[in-house]
MARMIDREN-14792 format. One record per residue (C-alpha): chain; z, y, x; residue number from 0. Coordinates in Angstrom, 3 decimals, decimal comma. Each point is the difference from the previous one (the first is absolute). Example, Ala and Ser with C-alpha at 12.3 -4.5 7.8 and 13.67 -1.06 7.14 Angstrom:
// residues 2
  chaine        pz        py        px  num
       A     7,800    -4,500    12,300    0
       A    -0,660     3,440     1,370    1
***
This chain:
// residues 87
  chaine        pz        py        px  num
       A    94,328    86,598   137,825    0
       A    -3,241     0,004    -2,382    1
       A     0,675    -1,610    -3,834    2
       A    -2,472     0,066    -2,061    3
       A     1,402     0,243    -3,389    4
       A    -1,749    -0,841    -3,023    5
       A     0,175     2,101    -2,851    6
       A    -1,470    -0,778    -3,506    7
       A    -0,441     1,900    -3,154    8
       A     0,258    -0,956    -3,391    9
       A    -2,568     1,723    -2,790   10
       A     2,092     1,651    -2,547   11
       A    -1,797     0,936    -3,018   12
       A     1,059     2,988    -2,032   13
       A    -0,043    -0,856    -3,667   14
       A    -1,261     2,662    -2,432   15
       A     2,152     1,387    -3,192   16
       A    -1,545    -2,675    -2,254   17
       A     0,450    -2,529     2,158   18
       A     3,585     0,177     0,386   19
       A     0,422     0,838    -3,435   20
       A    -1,915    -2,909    -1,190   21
       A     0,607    -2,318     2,668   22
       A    -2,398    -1,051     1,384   23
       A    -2,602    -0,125     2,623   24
       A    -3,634     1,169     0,202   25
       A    -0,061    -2,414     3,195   26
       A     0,207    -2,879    -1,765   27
       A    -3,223    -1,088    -1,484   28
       A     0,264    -3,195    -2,549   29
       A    -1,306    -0,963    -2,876   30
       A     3,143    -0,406    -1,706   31
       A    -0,163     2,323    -2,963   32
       A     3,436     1,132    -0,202   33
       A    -0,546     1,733     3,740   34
       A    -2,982     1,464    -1,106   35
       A     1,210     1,672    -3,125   36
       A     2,968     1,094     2,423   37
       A    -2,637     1,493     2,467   38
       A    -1,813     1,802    -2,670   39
       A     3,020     1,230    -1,357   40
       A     1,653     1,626     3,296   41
       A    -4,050     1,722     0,621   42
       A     0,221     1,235    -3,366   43
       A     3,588     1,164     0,913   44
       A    -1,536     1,752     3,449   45
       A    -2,313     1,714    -2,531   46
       A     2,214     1,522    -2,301   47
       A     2,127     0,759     3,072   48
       A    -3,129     1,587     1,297   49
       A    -0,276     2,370    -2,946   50
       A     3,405     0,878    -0,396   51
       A    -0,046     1,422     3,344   52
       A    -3,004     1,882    -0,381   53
       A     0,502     3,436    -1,424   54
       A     2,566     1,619    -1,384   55
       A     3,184    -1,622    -1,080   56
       A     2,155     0,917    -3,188   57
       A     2,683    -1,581    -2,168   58
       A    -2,570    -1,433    -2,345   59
       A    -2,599    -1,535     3,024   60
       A     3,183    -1,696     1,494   61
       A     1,119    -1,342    -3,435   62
       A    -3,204    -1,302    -0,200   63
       A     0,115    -1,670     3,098   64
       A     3,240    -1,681     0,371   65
       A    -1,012    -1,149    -3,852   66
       A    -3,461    -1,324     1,167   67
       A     1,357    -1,916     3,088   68
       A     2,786    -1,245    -2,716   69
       A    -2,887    -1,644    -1,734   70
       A    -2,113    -1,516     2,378   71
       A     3,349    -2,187     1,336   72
       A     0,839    -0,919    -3,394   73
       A    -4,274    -1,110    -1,041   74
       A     0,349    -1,621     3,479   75
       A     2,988    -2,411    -0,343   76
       A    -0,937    -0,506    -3,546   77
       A    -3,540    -0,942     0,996   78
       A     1,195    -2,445     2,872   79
       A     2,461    -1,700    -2,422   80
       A    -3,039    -0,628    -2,324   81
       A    -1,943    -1,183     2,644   82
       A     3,234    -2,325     1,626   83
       A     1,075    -1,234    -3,435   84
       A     0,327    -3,659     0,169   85
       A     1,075    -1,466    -3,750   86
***
């Protein structure tokens, strides 16, 4: 007996650091402002992610880092409020 079974695949995309992080995705392409602050946030997340891992690593570098990433979620949400606000 011959069945022919179909089989289909779904596209997963892997999301980078600042995309989960931020939460967002470069996919999505509007003119909304709010996603595009969001979608230059998470690339300048990849960025400093980017740098961090590049080179040597110390105490100081990582402090740094997890301080950096600290700010760019905080600038986002605050931005996107600013941008939502509705009086």
């Amino acid at each position: 007996m011959n069945e022919e079974t179909n089989v289909s695949f779904k596209e997963t995309k892997i999301l980078s650091f600042g995309e989960i992080l931020i939460g967002t995705d470069f996919s999505i392409e509007s003119e909304n402002k709010a996603i595009k602050v969001k979608n230059l946030m998470a690339e300048l997340t990849n960025i400093v992610l980017e740098e961090y891992n590049d080179g040597d690593k110390s105490p100081v570098k990582s402090l740094l880092f997890d301080h950096a990433v600290g700010e760019i979620v905080s600038a986002q949400m605050a931005i996107v409020k600013v941008i939502t606000f509705k009086n």
